[in-house]
VOGU-3710 file (C-alpha; in Angstrom, 3 decimals, decimal comma):
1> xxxxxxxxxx> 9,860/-5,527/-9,427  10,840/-8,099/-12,162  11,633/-11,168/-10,953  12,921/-14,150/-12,699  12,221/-17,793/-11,799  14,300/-20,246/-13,053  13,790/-23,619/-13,524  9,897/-23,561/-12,536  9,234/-26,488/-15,420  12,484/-29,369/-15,717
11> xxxxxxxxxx> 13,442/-30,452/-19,147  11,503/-33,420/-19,469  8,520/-31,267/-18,539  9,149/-28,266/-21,239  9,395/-31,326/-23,606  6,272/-32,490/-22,568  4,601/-29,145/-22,879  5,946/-28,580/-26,428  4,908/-31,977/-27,568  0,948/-31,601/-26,532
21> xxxxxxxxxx> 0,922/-28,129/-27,836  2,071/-28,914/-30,854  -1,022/-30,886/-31,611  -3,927/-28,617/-30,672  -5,546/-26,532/-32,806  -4,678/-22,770/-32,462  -7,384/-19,633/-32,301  -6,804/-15,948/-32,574  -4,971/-14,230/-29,616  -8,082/-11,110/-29,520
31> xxxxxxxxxx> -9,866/-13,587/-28,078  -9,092/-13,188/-24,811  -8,021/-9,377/-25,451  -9,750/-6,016/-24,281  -10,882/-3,246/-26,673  -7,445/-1,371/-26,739  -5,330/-4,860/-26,392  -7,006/-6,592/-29,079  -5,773/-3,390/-31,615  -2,396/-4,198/-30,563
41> xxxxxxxxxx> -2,577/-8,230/-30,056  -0,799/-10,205/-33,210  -0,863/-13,532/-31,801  -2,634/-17,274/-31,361  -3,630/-19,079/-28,343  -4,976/-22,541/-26,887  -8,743/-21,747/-26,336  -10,048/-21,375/-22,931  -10,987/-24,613/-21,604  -8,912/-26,709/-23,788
51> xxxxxxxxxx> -8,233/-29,606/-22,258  -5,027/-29,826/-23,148  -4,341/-26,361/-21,890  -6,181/-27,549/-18,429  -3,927/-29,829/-18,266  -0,714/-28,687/-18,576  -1,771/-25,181/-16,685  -2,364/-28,106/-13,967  1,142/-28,918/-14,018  2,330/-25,425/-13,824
61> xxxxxxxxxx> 0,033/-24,586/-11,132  1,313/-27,582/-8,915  4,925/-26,623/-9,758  3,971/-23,203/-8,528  2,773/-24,368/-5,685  6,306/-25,822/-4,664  8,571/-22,525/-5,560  9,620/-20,747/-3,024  10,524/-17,454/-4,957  7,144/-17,295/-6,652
71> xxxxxxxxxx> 5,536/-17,764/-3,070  7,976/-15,286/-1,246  7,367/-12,882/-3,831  3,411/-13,138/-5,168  2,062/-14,285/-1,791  -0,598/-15,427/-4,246  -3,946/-15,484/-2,641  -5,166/-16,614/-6,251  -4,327/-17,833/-9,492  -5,407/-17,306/-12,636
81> xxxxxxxxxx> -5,588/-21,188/-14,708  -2,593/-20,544/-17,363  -3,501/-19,783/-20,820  -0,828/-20,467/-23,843  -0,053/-18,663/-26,675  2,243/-18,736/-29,967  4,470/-15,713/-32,624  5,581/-16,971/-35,589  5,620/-15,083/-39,017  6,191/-11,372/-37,813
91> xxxxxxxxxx> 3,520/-11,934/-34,604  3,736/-9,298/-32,494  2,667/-7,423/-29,696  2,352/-4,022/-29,395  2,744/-2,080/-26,177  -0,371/-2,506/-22,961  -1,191/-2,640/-19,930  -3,212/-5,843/-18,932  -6,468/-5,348/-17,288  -6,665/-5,108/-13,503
101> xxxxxxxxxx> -9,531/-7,800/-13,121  -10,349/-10,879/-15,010  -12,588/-13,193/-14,765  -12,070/-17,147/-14,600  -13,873/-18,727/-17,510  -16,556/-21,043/-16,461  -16,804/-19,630/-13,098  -18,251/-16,522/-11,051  -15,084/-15,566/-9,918  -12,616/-12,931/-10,746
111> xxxxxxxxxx> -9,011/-12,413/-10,196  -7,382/-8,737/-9,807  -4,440/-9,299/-12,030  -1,754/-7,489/-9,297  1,060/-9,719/-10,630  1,379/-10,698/-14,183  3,627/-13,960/-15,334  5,383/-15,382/-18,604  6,697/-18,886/-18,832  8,758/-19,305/-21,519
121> xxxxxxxxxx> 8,146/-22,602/-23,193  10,628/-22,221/-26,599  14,212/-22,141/-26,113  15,605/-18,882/-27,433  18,162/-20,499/-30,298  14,923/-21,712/-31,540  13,620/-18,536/-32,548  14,498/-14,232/-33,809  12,398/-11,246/-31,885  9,635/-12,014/-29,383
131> xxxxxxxxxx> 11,619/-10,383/-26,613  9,147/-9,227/-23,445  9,660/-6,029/-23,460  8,902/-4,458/-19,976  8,579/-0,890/-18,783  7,917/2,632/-20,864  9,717/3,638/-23,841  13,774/4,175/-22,673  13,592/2,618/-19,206  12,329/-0,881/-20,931
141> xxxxxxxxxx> 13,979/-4,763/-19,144  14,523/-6,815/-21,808  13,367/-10,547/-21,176  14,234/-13,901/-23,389  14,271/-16,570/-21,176  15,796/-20,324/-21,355  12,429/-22,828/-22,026  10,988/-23,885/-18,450  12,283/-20,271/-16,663  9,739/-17,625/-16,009
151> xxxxxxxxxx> 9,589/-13,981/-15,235  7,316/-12,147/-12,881  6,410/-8,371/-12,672  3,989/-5,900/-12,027  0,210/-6,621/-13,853  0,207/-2,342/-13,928  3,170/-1,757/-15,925  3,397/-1,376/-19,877  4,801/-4,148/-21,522  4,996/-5,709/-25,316
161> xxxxxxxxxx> 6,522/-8,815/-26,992  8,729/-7,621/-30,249  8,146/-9,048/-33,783  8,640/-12,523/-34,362  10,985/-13,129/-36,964  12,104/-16,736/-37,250  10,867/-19,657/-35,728  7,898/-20,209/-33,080  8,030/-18,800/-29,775  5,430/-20,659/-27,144
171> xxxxxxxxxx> 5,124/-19,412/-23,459  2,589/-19,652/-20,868  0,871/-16,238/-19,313  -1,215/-15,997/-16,089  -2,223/-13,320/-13,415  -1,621/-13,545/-10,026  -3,978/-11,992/-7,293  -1,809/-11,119/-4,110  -2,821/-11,400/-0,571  -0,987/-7,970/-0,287
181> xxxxxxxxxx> -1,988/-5,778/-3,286  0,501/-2,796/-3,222  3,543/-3,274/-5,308  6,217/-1,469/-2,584  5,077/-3,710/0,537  5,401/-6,954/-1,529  8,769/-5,692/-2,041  9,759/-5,257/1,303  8,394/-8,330/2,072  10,318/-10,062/-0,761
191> xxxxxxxxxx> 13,408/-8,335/0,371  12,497/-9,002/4,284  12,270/-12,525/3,714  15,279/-13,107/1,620  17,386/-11,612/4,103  16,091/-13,928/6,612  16,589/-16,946/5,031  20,062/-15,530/4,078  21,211/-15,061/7,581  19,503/-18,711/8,651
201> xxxxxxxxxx> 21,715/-20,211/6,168  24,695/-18,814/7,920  24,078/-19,700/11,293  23,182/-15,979/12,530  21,270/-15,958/16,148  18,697/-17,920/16,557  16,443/-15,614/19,264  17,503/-12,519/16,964  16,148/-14,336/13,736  13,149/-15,560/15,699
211> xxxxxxxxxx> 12,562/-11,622/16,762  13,231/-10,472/13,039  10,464/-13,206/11,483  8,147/-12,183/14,047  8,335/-8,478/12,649  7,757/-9,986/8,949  4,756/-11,989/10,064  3,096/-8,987/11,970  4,079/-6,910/8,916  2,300/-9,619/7,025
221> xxxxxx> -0,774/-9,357/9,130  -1,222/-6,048/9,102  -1,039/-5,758/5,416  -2,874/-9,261/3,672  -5,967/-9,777/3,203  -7,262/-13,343/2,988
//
């Protein structure tokens, strides 16, 4: 699944973002990249810990928090603190898989990256290339999203940001550890749940939507962990 949130950050918010970033200083991408990543990583980033980066990862964590899509479809159990990064000048990312666990920094704890997550921070007028390109080779979803939207998809599938070739691209990525690991049953969760709130927003039964969300909460049950 590849989801697409709109509107997660407002205007005034993406302005805000763009603003602070734009007066931190910026470190090599490998930094926070594996072995095989970091061969195919052409990129910068906010260092880990910044707090500037805290900070606005703050913000996007709260607004998080308050989405319904992103809840409906990650049933996060946790999250990952956002980390930033930047293309400009023919940056690039080749293509990879991100690594199933990672750890927080700071902290003994570790997040299996089920879910992975780009908010796009640069609107795309302002800048040529740095398309997320997700999927294998032929069967790829091309994403370039307005500044504040954000996509969601699989952390297990292949994926790669295309040259940079004018202007600065800045987005936020994070990893998202479900409460319900496998991929198809947060779909038919995601799917279960729309169609529920579809059919309470047009006045369907009440005792036959009452029996229908007490089959997605046992379905729930029997597959979350908490």
């Amino acid at each position: 699944m590849v989801l697409t949130i709109p509107g997660l950050l407002s205007a005034a918010q993406v302005a805000d973002f763009q603003q602070a970033l734009g007066s931190v200083e910026w470190v090599d991408g490998k930094a926070t990249a594996g072995y095989l990543s970091s061969r195919a990583k052409n990129n910068e980033q906010v260092p880990e810990g910044h707090p500037v980066g805290r900070r606005l990862g703050n913000v996007i964590l709260e607004e998080l928090d308050k989405n319904e899509s992103f809840i409906s479809a990650a049933l996060p159990m946790r999250v990952l603190p956002p980390l930033f990064n930047r293309y400009s000048d023919g940056h690039a990312y080749g293509g990879h898989i991100d690594g199933a666990v990672r750890p927080i920094a700071g902290t003994p704890f570790r997040v299996r990256t089920d879910l992975s997550a780009t908010l796009f921070l640069a609107d795309p007028a302002e800048y040529d290339g740095g398309e997320l390109m997700i999927g294998e080779a032929g069967d790829e979803k091309r994403v370039k999203l307005p500044a504040g939207d954000m996509v969601l998809y699989s952390g297990g599938t292949v994926h790669r940001v295309t040259p940079v070739t004018r202007g600065v691209r800045l987005a936020a990525f994070f990893w998202v550890q479900s409460m319900v690991r496998d991929e198809t049953r947060r779909t038919i969760l995601f799917d279960f749940d729309n169609a529920l709130q579809h059919l309470g927003r047009t006045g369907a039964d009440h005792d036959a939507c009452v029996r229908l969300a007490g089959v997605y909460h046992n379905l729930l049950r029997q597959w979350a962990d908490s």
